[in-house]
BAFIZA-882176 format. One record per residue (C-alpha): residue number from 0; residue in three letters; chain; x, y, z. Coordinates in pm, whole numbers, padded with zeros to 5 digits. Example, Ala and Ser with C-alpha at 12.3 -4.5 7.8 and 13.67 -1.06 7.14 Angstrom:
BAFIZA-882176
     i    aa   ch        x        y        z
     0   ALA    A    01230   -00450    00780
     1   SER    A    01367   -00106    00714
***
This chain:
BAFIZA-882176
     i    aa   ch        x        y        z
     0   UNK    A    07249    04853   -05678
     1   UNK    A    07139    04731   -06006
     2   UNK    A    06857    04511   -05821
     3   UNK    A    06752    04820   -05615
     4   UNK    A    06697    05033   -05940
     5   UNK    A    06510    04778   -06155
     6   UNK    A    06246    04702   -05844
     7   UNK    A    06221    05067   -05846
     8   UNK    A    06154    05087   -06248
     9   UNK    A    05907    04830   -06194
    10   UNK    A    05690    04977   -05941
    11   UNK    A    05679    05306   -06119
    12   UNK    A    05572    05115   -06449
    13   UNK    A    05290    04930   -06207
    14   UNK    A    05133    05300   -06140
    15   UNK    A    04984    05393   -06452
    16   UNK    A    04820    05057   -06429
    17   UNK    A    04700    05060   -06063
    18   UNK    A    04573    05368   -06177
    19   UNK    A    04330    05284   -06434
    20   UNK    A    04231    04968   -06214
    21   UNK    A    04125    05209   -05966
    22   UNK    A    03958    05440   -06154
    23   UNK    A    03750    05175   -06342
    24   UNK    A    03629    05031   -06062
    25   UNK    A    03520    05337   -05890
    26   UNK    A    03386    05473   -06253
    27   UNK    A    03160    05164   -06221
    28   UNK    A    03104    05184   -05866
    29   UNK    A    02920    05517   -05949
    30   UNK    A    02664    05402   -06181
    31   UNK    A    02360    05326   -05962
    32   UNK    A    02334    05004   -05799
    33   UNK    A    02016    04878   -05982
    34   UNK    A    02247    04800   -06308
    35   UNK    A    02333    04512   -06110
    36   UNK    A    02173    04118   -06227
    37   UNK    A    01872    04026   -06045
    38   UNK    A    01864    03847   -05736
    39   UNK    A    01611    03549   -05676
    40   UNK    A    01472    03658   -05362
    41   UNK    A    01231    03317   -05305
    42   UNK    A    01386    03116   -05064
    43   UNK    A    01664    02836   -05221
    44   UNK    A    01486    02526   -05055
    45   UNK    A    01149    02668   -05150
    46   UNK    A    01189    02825   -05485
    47   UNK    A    00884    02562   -05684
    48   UNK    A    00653    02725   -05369
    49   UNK    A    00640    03036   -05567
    50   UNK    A    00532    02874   -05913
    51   UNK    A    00175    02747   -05947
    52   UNK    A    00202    02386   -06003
    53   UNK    A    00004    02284   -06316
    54   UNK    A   -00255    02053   -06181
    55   UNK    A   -00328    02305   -05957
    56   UNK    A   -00360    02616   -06211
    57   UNK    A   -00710    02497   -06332
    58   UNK    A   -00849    02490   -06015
    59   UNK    A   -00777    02919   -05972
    60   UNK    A   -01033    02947   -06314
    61   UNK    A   -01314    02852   -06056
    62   UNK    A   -01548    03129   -05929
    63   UNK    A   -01370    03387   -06164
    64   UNK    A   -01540    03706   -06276
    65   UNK    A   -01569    03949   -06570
    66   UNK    A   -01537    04326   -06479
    67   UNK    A   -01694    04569   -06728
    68   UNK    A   -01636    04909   -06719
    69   UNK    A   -01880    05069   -06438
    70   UNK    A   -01907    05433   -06366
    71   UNK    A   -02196    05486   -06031
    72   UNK    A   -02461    05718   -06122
    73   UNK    A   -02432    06032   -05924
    74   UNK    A   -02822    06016   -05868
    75   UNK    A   -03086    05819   -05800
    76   UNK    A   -03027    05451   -05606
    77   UNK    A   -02726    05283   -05717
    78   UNK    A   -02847    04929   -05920
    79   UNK    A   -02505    04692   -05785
    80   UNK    A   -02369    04357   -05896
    81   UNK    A   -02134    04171   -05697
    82   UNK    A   -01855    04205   -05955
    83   UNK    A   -01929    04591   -05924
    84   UNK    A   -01909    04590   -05577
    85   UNK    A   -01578    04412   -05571
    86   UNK    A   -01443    04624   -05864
    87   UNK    A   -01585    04964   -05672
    88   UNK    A   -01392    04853   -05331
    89   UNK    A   -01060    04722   -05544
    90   UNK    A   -01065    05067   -05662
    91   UNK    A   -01202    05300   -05411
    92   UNK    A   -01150    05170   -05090
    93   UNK    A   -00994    05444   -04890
    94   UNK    A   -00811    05144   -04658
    95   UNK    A   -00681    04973   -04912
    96   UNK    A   -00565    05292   -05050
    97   UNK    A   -00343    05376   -04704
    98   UNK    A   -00220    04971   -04727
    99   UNK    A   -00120    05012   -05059
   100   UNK    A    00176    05289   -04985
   101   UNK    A    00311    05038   -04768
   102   UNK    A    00513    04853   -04977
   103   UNK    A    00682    05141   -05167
   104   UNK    A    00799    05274   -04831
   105   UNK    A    00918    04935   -04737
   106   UNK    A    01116    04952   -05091
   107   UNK    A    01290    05264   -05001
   108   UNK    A    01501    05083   -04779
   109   UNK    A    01646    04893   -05000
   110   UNK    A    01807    05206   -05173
   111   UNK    A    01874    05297   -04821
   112   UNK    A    02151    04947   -04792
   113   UNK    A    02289    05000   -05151
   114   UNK    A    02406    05322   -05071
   115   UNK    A    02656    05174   -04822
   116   UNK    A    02779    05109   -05152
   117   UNK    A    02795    05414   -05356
   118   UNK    A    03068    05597   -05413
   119   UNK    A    03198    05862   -05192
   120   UNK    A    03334    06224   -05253
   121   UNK    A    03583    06403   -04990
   122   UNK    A    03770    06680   -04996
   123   UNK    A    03967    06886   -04769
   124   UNK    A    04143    07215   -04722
   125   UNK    A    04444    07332   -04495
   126   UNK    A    04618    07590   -04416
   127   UNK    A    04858    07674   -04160
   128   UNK    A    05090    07939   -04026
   129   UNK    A    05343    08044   -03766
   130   UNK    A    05597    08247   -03626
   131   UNK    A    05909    08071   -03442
   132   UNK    A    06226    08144   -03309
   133   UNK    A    06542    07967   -03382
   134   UNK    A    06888    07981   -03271
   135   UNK    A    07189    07949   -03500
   136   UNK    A    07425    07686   -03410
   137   UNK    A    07725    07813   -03584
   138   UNK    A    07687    08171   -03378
   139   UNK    A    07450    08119   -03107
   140   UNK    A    07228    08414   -03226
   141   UNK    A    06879    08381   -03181
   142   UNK    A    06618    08489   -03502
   143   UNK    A    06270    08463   -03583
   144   UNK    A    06111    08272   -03890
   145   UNK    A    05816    08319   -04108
   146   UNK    A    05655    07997   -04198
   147   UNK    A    05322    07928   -04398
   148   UNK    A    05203    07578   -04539
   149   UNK    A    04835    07547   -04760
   150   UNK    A    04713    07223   -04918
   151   UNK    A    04462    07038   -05066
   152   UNK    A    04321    06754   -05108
   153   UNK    A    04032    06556   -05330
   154   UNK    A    03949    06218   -05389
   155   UNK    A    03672    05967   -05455
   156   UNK    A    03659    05613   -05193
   157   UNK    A    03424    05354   -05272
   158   UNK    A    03321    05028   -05057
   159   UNK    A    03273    04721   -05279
   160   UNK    A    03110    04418   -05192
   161   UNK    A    03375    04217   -05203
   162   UNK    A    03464    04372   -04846
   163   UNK    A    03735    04586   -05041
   164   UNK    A    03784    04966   -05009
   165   UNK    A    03913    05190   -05293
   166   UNK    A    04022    05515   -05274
   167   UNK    A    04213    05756   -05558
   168   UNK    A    04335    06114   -05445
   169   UNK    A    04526    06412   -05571
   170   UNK    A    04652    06655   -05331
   171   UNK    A    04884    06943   -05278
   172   UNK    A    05082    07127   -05044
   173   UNK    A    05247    07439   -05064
   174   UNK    A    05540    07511   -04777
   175   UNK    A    05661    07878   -04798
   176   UNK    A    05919    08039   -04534
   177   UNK    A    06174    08317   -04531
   178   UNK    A    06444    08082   -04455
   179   UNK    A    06395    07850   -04753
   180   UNK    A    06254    07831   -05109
   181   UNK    A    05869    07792   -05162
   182   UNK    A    05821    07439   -05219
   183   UNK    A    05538    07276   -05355
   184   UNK    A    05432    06872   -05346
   185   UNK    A    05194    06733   -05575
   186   UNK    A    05053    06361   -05527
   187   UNK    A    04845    06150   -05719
   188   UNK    A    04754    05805   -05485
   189   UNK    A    04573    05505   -05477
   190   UNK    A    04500    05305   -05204
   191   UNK    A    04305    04965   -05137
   192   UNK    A    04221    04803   -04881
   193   UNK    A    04111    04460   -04872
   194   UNK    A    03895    04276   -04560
   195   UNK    A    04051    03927   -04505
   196   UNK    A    03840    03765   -04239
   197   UNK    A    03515    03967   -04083
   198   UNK    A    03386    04190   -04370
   199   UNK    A    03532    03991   -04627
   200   UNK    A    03330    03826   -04940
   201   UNK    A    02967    03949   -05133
   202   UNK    A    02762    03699   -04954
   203   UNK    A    02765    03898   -04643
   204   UNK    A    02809    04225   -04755
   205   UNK    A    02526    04179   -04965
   206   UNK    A    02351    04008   -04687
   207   UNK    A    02131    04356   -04590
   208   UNK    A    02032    04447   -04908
   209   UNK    A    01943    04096   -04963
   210   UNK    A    01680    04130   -04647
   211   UNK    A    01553    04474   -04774
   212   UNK    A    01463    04329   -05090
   213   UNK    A    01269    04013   -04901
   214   UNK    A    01130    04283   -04699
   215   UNK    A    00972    04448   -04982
   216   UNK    A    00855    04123   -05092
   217   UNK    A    00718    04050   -04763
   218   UNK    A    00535    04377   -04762
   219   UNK    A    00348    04269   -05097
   220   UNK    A    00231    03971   -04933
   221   UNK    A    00073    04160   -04667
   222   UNK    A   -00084    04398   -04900
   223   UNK    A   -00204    04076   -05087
   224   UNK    A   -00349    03911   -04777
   225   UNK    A   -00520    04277   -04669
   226   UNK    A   -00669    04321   -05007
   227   UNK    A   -00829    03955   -04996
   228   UNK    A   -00948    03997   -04646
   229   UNK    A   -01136    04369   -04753
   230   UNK    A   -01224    04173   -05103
   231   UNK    A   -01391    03867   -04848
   232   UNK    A   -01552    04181   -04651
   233   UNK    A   -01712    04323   -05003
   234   UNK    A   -01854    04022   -05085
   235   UNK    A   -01982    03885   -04732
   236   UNK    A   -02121    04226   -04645
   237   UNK    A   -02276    04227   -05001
   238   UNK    A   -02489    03894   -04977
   239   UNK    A   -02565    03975   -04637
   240   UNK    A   -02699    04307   -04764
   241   UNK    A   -02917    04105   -05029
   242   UNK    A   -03005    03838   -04757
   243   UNK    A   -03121    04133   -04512
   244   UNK    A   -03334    04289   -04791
   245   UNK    A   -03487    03902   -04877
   246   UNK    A   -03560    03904   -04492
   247   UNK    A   -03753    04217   -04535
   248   UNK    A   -03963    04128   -04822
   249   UNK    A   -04015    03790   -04637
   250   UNK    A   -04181    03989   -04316
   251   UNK    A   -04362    04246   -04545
   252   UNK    A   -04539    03906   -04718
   253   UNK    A   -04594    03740   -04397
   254   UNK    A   -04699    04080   -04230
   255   UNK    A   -04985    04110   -04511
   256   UNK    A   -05048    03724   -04463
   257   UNK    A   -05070    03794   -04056
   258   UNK    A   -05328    04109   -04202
   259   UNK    A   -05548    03936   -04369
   260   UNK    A   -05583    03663   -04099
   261   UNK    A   -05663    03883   -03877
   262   UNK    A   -05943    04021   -04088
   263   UNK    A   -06033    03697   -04147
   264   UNK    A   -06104    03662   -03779
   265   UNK    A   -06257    03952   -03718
   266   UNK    A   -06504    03877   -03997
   267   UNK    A   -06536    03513   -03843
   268   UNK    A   -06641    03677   -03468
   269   UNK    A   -06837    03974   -03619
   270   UNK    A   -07085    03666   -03774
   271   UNK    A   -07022    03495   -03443
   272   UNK    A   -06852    03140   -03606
   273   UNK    A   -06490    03169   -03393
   274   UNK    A   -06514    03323   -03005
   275   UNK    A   -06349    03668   -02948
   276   UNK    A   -06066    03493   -02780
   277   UNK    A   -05950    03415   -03126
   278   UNK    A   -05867    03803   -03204
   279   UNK    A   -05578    03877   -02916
   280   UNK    A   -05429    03600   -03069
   281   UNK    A   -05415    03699   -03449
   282   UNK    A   -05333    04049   -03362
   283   UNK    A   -05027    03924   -03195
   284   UNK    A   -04933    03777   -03431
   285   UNK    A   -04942    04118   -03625
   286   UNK    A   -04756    04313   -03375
   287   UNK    A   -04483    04059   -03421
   288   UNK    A   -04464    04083   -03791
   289   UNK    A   -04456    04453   -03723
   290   UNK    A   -04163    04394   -03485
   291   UNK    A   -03973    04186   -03676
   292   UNK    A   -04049    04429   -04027
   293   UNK    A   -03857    04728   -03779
   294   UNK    A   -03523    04478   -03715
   295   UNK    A   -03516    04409   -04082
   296   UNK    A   -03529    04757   -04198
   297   UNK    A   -03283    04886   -03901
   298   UNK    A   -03036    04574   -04029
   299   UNK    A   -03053    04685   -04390
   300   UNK    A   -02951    05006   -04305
   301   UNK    A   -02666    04915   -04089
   302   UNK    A   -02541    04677   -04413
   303   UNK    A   -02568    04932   -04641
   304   UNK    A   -02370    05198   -04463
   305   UNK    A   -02098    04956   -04419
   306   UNK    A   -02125    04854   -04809
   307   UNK    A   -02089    05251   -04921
   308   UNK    A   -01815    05240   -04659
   309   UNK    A   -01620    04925   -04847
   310   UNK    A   -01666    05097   -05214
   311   UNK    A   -01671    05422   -05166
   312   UNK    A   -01831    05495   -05512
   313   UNK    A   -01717    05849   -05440
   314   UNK    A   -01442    06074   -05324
   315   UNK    A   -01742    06293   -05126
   316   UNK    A   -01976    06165   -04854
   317   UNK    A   -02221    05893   -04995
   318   UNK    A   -02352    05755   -04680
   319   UNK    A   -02730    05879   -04782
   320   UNK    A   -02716    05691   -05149
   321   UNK    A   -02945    05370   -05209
   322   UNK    A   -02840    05037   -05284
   323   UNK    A   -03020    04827   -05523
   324   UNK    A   -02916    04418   -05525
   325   UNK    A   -02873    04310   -05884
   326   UNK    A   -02677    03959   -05822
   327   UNK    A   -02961    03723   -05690
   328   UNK    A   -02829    03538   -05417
   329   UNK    A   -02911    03194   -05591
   330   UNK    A   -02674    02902   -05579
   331   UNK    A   -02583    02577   -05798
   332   UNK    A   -02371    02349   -05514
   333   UNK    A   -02147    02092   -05591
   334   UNK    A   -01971    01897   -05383
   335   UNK    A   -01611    01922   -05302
   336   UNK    A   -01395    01614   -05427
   337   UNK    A   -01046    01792   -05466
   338   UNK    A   -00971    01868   -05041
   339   UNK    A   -00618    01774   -05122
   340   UNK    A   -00582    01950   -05385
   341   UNK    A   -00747    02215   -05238
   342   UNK    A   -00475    02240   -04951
   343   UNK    A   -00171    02209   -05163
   344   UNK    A   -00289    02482   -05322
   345   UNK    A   -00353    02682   -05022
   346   UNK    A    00011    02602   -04874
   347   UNK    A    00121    02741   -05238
   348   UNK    A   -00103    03065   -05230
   349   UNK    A   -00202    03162   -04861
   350   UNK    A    00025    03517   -04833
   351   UNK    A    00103    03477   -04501
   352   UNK    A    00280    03124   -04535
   353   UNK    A    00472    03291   -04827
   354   UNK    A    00545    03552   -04618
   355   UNK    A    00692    03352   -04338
   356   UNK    A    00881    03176   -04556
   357   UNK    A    01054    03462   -04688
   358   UNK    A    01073    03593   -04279
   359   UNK    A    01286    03258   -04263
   360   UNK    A    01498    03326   -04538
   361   UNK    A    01575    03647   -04381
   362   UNK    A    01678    03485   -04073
   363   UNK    A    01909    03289   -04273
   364   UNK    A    02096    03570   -04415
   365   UNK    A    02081    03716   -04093
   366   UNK    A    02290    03448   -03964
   367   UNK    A    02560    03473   -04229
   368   UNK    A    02630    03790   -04133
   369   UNK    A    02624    03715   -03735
   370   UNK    A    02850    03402   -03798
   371   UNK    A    03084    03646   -04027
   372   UNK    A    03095    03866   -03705
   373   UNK    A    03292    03638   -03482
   374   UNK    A    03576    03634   -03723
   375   UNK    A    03823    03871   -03609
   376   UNK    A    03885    04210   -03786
   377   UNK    A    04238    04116   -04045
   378   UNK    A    04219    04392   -04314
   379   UNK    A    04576    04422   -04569
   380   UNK    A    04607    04750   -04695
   381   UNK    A    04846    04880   -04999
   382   UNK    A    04899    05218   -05092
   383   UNK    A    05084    05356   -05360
   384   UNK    A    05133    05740   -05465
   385   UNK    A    05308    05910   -05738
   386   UNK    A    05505    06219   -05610
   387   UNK    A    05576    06593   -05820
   388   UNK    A    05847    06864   -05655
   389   UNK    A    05870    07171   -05766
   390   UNK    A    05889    07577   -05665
   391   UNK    A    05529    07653   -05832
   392   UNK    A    05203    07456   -05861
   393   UNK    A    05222    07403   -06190
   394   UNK    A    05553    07267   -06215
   395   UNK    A    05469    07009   -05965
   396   UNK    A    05232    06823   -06115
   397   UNK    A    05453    06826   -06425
   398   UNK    A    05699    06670   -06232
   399   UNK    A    05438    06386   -06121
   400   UNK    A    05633    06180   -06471
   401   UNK    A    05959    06202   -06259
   402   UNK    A    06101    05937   -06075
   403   UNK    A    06023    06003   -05741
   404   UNK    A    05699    05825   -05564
   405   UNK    A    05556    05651   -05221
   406   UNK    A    05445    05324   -05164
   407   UNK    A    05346    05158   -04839
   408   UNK    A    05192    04829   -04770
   409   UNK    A    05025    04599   -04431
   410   UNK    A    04836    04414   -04231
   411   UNK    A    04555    04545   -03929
   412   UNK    A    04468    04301   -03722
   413   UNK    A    04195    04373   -03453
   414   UNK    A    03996    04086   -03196
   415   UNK    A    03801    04158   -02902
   416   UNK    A    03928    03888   -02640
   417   UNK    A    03594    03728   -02516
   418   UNK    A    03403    03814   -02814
   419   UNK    A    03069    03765   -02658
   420   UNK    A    02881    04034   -02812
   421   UNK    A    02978    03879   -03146
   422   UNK    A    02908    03556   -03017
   423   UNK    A    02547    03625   -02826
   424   UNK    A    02433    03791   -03162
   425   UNK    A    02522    03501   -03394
   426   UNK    A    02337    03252   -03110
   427   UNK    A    02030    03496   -03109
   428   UNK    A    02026    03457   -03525
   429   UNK    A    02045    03078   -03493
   430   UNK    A    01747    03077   -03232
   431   UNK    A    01584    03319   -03472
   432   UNK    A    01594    03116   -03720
   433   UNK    A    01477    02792   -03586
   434   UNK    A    01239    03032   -03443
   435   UNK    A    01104    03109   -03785
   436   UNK    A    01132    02772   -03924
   437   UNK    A    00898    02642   -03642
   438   UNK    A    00664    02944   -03785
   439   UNK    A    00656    02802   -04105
   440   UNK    A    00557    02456   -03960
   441   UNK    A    00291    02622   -03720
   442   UNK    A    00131    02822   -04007
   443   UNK    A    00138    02510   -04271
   444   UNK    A   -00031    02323   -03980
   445   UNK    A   -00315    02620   -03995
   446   UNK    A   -00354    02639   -04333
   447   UNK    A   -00410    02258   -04382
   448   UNK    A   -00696    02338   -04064
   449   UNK    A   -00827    02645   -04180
   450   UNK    A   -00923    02476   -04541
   451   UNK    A   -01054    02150   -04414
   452   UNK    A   -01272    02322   -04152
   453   UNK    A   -01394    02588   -04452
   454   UNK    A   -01413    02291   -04675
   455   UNK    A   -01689    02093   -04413
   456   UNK    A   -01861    02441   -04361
   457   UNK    A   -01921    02473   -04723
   458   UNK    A   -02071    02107   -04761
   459   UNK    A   -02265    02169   -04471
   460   UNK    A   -02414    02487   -04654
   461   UNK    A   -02490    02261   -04915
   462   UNK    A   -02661    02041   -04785
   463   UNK    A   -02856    02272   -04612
   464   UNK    A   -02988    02432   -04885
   465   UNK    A   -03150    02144   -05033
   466   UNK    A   -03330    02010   -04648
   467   UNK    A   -03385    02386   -04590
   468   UNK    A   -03617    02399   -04935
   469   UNK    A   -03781    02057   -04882
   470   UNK    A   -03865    02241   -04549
   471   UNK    A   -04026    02527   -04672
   472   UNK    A   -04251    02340   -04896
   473   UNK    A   -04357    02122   -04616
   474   UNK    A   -04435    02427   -04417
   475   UNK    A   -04633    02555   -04679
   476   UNK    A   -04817    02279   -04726
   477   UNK    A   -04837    02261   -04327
   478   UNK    A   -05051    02648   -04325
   479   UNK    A   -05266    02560   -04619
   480   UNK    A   -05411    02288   -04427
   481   UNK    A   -05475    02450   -04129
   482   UNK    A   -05597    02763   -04292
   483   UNK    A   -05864    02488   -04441
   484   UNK    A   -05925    02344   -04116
   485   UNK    A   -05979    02673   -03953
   486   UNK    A   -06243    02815   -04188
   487   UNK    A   -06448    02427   -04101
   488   UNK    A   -06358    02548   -03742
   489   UNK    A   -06151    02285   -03690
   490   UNK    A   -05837    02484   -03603
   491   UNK    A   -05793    02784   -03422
   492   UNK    A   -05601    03155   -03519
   493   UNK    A   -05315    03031   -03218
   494   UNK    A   -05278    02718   -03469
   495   UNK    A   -05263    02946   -03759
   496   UNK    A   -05032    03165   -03654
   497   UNK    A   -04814    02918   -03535
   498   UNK    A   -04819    02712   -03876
   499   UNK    A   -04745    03076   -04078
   500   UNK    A   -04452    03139   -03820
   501   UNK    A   -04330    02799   -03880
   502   UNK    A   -04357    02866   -04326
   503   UNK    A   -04166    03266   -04212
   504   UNK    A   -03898    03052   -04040
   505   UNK    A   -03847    02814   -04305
   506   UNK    A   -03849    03088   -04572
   507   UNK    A   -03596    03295   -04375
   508   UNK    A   -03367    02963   -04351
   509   UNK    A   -03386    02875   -04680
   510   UNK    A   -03202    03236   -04793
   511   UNK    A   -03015    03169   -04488
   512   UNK    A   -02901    02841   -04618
   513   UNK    A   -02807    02991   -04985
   514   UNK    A   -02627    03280   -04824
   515   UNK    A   -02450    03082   -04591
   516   UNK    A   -02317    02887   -04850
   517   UNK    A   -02175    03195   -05050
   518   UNK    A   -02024    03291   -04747
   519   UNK    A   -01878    02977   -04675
   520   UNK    A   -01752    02961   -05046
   521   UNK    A   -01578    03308   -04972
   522   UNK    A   -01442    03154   -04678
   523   UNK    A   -01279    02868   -04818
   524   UNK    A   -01139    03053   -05114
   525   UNK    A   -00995    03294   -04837
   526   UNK    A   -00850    02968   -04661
   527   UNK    A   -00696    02898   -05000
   528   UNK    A   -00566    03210   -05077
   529   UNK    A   -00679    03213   -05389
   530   UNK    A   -00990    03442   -05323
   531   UNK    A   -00835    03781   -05562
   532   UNK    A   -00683    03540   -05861
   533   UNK    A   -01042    03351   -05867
   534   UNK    A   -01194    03692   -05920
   535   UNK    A   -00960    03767   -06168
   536   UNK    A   -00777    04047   -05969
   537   UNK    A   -00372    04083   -05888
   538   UNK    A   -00186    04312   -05690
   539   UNK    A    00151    04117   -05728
   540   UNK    A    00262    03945   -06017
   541   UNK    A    00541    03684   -06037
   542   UNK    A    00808    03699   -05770
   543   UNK    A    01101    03789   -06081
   544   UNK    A    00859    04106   -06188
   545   UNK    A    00842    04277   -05837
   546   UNK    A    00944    04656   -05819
   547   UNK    A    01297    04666   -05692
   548   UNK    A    01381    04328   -05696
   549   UNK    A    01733    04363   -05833
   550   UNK    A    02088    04264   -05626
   551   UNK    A    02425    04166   -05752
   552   UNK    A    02473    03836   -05892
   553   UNK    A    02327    03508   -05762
   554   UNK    A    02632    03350   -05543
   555   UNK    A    02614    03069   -05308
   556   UNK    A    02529    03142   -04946
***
């Protein structure tokens, strides 16, 4: 007796304590989520991928830029620099703009899996009434009873991610009949309830937010690898702009050489020195200046409606405005020495193979919470409630520092014999993952292609530029000596015109060549992935700094 009555002191003295246990964890539970430490969301294996090595960090100071402030006039022909162009389409672009709300969407979702998490207010009302009849057992008589019964209840449950539930209530009943005494029970309870096997531990409860944050990481990557591509488009469509309105200065020069030749001949017939079978042939040659003058002009126009497209100076329609070239498209080549370099950086920057890489990490944690899923379902519960009796509401929860209580304790144990849904998902996140692994692989393989075949374009360009200008002078030299051999009729207009058509060709490759080889450049930086930090632009910072990239704390997975 005296064993029963201590055991029953001592879980009455546990209450106040369970109590305020439960309580502070809930009271914690309930401040928001984002209190919690930050989570390193770069892969484990991979973490030194995210951190520009330092021997490669010079190399991004290549090709930078300087962007003044630039406001476009709202008249007249708008005078544009390559910087300005890239700063106008950074800014303006209405693409970009729609891209650029993608990754704060994407974010949303990981509110969306701590809120599994957040603390949860019920409450409940009941009432309930009837009419019976009884019969006596002393006499046999039969009578009717009166009963009503009303109560209450409120309580807070929370889900932590240890795979425990918590849950504190106070309720009330109230049982009135005109047989017996009103009677009213007050409770004040806690209950927990702890997973053991499937659901139990933070590493895969806090598996999906975990994968929502990646995701929003992932999503910054894309919007990195857009902005470059629409940053490559500026630029390319920019030179090839200026290279389009080179061509047409070219063909007005060579249409006013082809002019004068033609006078020339003309003048040569009228005193009867060169036969009129010498004219169809020079005024060909106009005509095809002409023709070529109309495909220059029709190409410049096409290029700068794209342009106005890509920086959309303004929020209005500026289709109709004039571009002006300020950046000359001239070029100082060197030679590339640093290939290797050059693709260890690219497997560090390209956003796409940092992208994958987090898609992989994904699939990891996707797999700790399959492989959690085959465990069967053992939860242990405890529950524990202190009890108030009395004839009014009041009174009862006076009572509730009386001796009286409830307390209940167990095991659930749950297991789908066969278990192959469980089973077939954890399989499909261990294919998924190798899956993605392979991915990475595949995509380091294309980066390593995609910058050595930009790398041999670019020397190519190079190289081209200086045969293309030895070219041109020879050409030049080439129609100066036939235009002196056909005024001592040595040479004919066909020869002529063939000789200035050979200098027009070699002019128009020789912007070609310098063009090319700022295109090229673009390309390679683009291969590199380096393209928006060697123009001095960001759109994500370090991994640590992203928006939303907090989780509980670091734990081994």
């Amino acid at each position: 007796m005296t064993h029963r009555t201590t055991a029953r002191r001592c879980v009455l003295s546990l209450f106040p304590a369970a109590a305020l246990a439960a309580a502070a964890a809930i009271s914690t539970g309930c401040s928001t989520p984002h209190h919690w430490s930050v989570f390193d969301v770069r892969p484990y294996q991979e973490k030194e991928a995210h951190q520009t090595p330092p021997a490669l960090a010079g190399m991004l100071a290549e090709g930078s830029m300087i962007y003044p402030h630039f406001e476009p006039p709202k008249e007249g022909p708008l005078e544009l620099t390559v910087e300005q162009a890239v700063m106008l389409s950074m800014e303006h672009n209405r693409d970009l703009a729609v891209q650029r709300l993608t990754p704060t969407i994407v974010a949303t979702f990981e509110d969306i899996e701590r809120g599994v998490f957040d603390p949860e207010l019920f409450a409940g009302v009941d009432y309930f009434e009837a009419d019976t009849q009884e019969t006596s057992r002393a006499t046999g008589e039969t009578f009717t009873t009166s009963r009503d019964d009303f109560g209450f209840e409120v309580g807070v449950r929370q889900r932590l991610p240890t795979g425990t539930t918590l849950e504190f209530d106070v309720s009330s009943d109230r049982s009135a009949s005109d047989r017996t005494p009103t009677r009213h029970d007050a409770r004040l309870g806690v209950t927990l309830t702890q997973s053991l096997l499937e659901g139990f531990g933070p590493a895969v409860n806090l598996a999906r937010i975990r994968q929502a944050e990646l995701d929003t990481v992932a999503s910054l990557y894309e919007l990195q690898g857009f902005a470059e591509a629409l940053l490559a488009e500026t630029e390319s469509t920019y030179w090839l702009y200026a290279l389009a309105a080179r061509r047409i200065q070219i063909f007005e020069e060579s249409l006013q050489v082809a002019r004068l030749q033609l006078e020339e001949v003309e003048q040569r017939i009228d005193i009867g020195v060169t036969p009129r079978t010498e004219f169809a042939s020079a005024e060909a040659e106009v005509a095809q200046r002409e023709q070529d003058l109309i495909d220059a002009r029709a190409r410049l126009k096409t290029l700068r409606l794209r342009l106005l497209r890509l920086i959309n100076p303004f929020d209005n329609d500026a289709m109709d405005l004039e571009i002006v070239i300020a950046t000359e498209p001239d070029a100082t080549p060197d030679a590339i020495e640093d290939l290797t370099d050059r693709v260890a950086l690219a497997l560090h920057m390209r956003p796409e193979l940092n992208e994958a890489r987090l898609r992989l990490d994904q699939r990891r944690l996707e797999t700790i919470v399959t492989r959690n899923g085959v465990l069967p379902r053992l939860d242990f519960f405890v529950a524990f409630g202190k009890t108030g009796f009395a004839d009014s509401f009041s009174r009862s929860y006076r009572e509730l520092d009386g001796r009286t209580y409830d307390f209940g304790a167990g095991i659930a144990f749950s297991y789908p014999l066969g278990n192959r849904a469980a089973d077939a998902r954890h399989e499909g996140a261990m294919i998924s993952r190798r899956q993605a692994a392979e991915a990475v692989r595949n995509l380091e393989q294309l980066v390593r292609l995609d910058v050595r075949i930009a790398a041999e374009e670019v020397e190519r360009a190079r190289q081209q530029i200086g045969a293309s200008i030895a070219t041109r002078v020879l050409r030049a030299e080439a129609l100066r000596v036939e235009n002196e051999r056909f005024r001592v009729g040595q040479s004919t207009s066909i020869l002529v015109a063939q000789a200035q058509r050979d200098l027009l060709e070699s002019q128009i490759t020789e912007v070609d060549a310098v063009i090319a080889y700022r295109l090229a450049l673009i390309d390679l930086y683009l291969a590199e992935g380096t393209l928006l930090d060697r123009r001095g632009l960001s759109l994500i910072g370090d991994v640590e700094d992203l928006p939303h990239g907090r989780s509980t704390d670091s734990m081994p997975l």
